[in-house]
N, C-alpha and C positions, 0 to 999 in steps of 0.2 A: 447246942454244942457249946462247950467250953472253948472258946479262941485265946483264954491267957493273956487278957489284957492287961498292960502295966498297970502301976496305980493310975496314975495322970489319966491314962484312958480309962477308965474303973470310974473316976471324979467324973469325968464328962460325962458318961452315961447315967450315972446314975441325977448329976445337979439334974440337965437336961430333960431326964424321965420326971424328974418332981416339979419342974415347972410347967410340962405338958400335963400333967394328971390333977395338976393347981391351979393351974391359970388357963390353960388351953378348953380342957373340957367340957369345963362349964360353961364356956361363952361359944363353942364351936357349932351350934346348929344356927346360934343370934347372928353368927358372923355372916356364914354362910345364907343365911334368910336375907338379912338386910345388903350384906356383898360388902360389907365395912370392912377397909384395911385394920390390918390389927396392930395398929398404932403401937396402944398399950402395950403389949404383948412385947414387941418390939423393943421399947425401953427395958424390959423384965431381959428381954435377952443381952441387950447392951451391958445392962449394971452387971450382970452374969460374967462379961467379958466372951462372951460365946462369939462374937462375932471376928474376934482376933485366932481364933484357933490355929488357923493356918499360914497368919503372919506372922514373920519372923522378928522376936522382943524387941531389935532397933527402930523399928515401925510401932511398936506399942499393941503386938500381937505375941498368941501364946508361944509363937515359937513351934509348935508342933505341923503337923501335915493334911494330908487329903484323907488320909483315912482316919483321923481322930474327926475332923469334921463332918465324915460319911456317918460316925457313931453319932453325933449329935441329930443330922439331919433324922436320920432313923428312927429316932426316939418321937420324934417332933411329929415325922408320919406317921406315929402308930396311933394318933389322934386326929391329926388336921394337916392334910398337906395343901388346903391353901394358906396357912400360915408356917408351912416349914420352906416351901418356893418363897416366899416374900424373902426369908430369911437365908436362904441358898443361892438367891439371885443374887444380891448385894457378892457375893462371891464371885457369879460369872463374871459381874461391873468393875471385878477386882482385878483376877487375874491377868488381863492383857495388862495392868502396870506391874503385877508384881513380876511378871514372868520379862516382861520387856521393855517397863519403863527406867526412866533415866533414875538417878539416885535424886533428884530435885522432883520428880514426878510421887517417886515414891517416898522421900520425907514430907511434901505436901499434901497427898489424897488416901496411902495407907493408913497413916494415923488417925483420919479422922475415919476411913472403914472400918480400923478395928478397932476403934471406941465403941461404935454404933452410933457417934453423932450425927452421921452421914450414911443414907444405904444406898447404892451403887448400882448401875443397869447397863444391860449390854445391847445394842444397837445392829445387828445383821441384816434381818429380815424386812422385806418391801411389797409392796402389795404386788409387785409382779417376780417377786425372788426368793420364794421361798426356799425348798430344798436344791432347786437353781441359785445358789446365792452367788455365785460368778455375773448372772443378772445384774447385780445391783443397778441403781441409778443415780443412788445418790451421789453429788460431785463435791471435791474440796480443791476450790484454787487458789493456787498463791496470789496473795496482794500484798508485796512488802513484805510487812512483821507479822501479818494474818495470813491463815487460812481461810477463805469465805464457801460456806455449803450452806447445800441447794436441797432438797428432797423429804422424805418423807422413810418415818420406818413402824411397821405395823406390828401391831402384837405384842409390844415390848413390856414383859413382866419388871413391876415396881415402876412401870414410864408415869412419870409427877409426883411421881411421892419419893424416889432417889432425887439426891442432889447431884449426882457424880456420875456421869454416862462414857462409856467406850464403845466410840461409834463408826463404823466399816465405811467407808467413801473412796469413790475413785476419784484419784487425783491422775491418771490418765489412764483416757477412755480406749484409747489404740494398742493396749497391752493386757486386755482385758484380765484373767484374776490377780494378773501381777504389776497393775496400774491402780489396785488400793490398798488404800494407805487407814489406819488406825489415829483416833483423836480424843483427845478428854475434849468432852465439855461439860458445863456446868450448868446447871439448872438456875435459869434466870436470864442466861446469855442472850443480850438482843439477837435478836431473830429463830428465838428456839422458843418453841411454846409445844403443846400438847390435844391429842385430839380427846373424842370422848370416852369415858369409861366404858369398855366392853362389857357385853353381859354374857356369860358363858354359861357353857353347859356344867361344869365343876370348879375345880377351885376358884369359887367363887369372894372368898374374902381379900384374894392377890389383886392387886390393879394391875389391869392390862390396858394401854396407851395407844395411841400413833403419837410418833413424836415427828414434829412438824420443823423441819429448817428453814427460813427462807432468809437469803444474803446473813446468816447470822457467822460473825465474825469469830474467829477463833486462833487465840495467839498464837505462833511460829512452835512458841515452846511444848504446847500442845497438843504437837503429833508425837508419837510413841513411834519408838523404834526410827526408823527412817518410812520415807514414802517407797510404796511398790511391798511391803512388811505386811499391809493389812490382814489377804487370808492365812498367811503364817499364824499372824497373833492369834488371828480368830481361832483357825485349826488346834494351834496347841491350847487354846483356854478351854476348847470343848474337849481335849483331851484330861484334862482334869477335874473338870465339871460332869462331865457324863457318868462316872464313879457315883458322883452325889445322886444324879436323875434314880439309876440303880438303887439307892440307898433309899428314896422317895418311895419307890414302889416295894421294897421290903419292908419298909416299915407299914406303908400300908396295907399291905397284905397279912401281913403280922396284927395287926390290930382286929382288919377284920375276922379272922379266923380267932383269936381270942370271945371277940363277943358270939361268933358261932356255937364256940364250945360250950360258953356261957347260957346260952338259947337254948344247946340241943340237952345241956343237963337240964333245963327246967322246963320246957317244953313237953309234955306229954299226949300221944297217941296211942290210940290202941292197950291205956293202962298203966302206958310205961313210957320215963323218958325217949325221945327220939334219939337222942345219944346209944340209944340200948338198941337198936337196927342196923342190921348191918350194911345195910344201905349209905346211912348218911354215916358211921365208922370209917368207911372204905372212901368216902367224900373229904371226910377229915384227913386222913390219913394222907390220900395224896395232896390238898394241902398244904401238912405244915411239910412232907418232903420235898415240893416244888419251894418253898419258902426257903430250906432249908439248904436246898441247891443254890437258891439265887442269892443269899446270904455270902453266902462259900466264896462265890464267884465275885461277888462286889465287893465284899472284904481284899480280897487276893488283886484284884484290878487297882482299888484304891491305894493299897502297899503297890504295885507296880509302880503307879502313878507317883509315888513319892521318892521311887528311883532314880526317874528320868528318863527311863529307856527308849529308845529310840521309835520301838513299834507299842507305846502306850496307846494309840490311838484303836489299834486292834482289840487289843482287850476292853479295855474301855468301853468302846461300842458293845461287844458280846455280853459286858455286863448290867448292861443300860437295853438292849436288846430282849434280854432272857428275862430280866427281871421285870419290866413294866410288863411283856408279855404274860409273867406270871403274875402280875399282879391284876390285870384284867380280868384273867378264868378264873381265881381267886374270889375277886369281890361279886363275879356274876353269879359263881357259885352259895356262896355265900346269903345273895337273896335267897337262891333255892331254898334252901334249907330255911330259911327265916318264912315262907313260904307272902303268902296274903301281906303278913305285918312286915316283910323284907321291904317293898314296895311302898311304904307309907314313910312319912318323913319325920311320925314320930320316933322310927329308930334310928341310928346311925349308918346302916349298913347300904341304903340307897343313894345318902350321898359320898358313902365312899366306892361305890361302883363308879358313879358321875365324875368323880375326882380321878379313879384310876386314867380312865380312858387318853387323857391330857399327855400321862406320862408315855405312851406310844408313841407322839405326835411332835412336842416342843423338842428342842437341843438336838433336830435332825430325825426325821421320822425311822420308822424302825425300817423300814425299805431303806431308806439311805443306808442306816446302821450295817446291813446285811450287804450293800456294796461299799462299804469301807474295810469289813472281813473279807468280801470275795478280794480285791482292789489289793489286800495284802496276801493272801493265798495265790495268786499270781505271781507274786514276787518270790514271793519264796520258794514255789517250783521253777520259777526260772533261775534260780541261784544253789539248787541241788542237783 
């Protein structure tokens, strides 16, 4: 479909699409085998300016929003979404200052996010808080001019390879989700180190951390927002990051069904292309219409998201929801059709099933997803 993108949006899809088809694809199976952060890649994005998209010019960003970012992310997936998360994260690492940090917070840590000198990471999750993230354990208490935190947080995409972390801690335990509080810290900070590199099932060229606190100290100026803010900020940065999650799984859905098409034109059985069966037609078909659905919707959530609105967190979800969901039947399907060689890793379409799966799971599992829509359909019958 035609969406009628400005020019400016028109530039980003298209720079974007020519450095994933340039630079990404040739190295995306190397990455993926060996599990290498894609450093390079990274600078290639920086010099681009891609990483400012959504920062506004006084910060040294494009100025533009969540949905001109969703087009870049998009493009980036339709090759390698362990290299378009590395690059999407530094975003979630973002938004708790840009949405609620001070104007000292944000002429010191935005600038250096949307250079790309610096990539950025978000801090929630605990080995015992997951979609429980009211859980948490980690603690921040005041001493003097510091904060001093205690704890540990698991999973954390870009954790050691970001300089710049936005990290959830309760600063009082007897008020539980509204006794934490939000902090920068910085990579290097005595008492903050890193556990070991995960090894996963799919995006595999992202580093995935524990990040380790013990007594490390963190200055007064520090905390974002005020203390008892923490699951606000968190709340609304996933409200405008979940847009992006959405845009991961369209583009990768989008990729895989392009080299489908590409397979079932050349592919022959029984004489004739498989593309020529109406079997694997009627496969395609639905497809690039689920594709084209969840496009629709992450587009429209993204524009939401750069509203404001109040209930962005509903759509958000539904498009973060619908979409990794289509992007899983998608790339399952997708082996099908590639049938024996779907399965083997000389093609791309086995690790983009491994990589779908991720997106159902991180920024709030799709069960969560599905009680942040019901959570808001209650409300709204109760206010008709």
């Amino acid at each position: 479909m035609n969406y009628f993108l400005n020019e400016q949006q028109i530039h980003i899809v298209e720079l974007t699409r020519k450095i994933a088809k340039e630079k990404i694809l040739p190295v995306r199976a190397e990455l993926d085998e060996k599990e290498e952060f894609p450093w390079e890649i990274m600078r290639i994005l920086a010099d681009a300016g891609l990483f400012g998209i959504y920062i506004p010019e006084e910060y040294g960003g494009l100025g533009a929003g969540n949905f001109e970012n969703c087009l870049a992310v998009e493009e980036l997936s339709r090759v390698c979404i362990g290299v378009s998360v590395s690059f999407a994260a530094s975003g979630l690492g973002a938004y708790p200052i840009l949405l609620f940090g001070s104007e000292e917070q944000k002429r010191k840590y935005l600038t250096q996010i949307a250079s790309g000198k610096k990539l950025a990471a978000f801090g929630i999750t605990e080995p015992e808080a997951g979609s429980d993230a009211a859980a948490i354990r980690t603690t921040a208490q005041k001493d003097g001019d510091f904060y001093v935190i205690n704890g540990t947080k698991q999973w954390i995409t870009n954790g050691g390879e970001a300089e710049i972390y936005s990290i959830i801690a309760k600063t009082d335990k007897t008020k539980g989700p509204r006794g934490a509080s939000a902090f920068i810290v910085e990579k290097g900070a005595p008492g903050f180190s890193f556990g070991k590199k995960e090894k996963k099932l799919g995006i595999r060229a992202s580093a995935t951390r524990e990040l380790i606190f013990e007594d490390c100290r963190v200055p007064k100026e520090n905390l974002i927002s005020r203390e008892g803010m923490g699951f606000i900020v968190a709340m609304k940065a996933f409200d405008q990051t979940r847009p992006g999650i959405a845009a991961q799984a369209v583009g990768l859905a989008q990729g895989a069904l392009d080299a489908a098409v590409e397979y079932a034109r050349e592919r022959k059985t029984f004489g004739k292309p498989i593309i020529a069966h109406q079997a694997v037609q009627h496969m395609l078909a639905d497809m690039a219409t689920q594709i084209e659905a969840a496009r629709a919707l992450t587009y429209a959530a993204a524009r939401y998201a750069d509203t404001g609105a109040k209930d962005t967190a509903k759509v958000a979800s539904m498009a973060k929801l619908f979409s990794s969901d289509v992007a899983m039947r998608v790339t399952t399907d997708v082996v099908q059709i590639f049938g024996g060689y779907g399965y083997m890793r000389d093609y791309p379409v086995e690790k983009m099933m491994r990589d779908a799966k991720i997106l159902q799971i991180y920024e709030g599992t799709n069960q969560i997803q599905r009680n942040v829509i019901g959570q808001f359909l209650i409300k709204e019958s109760a206010k008709s």
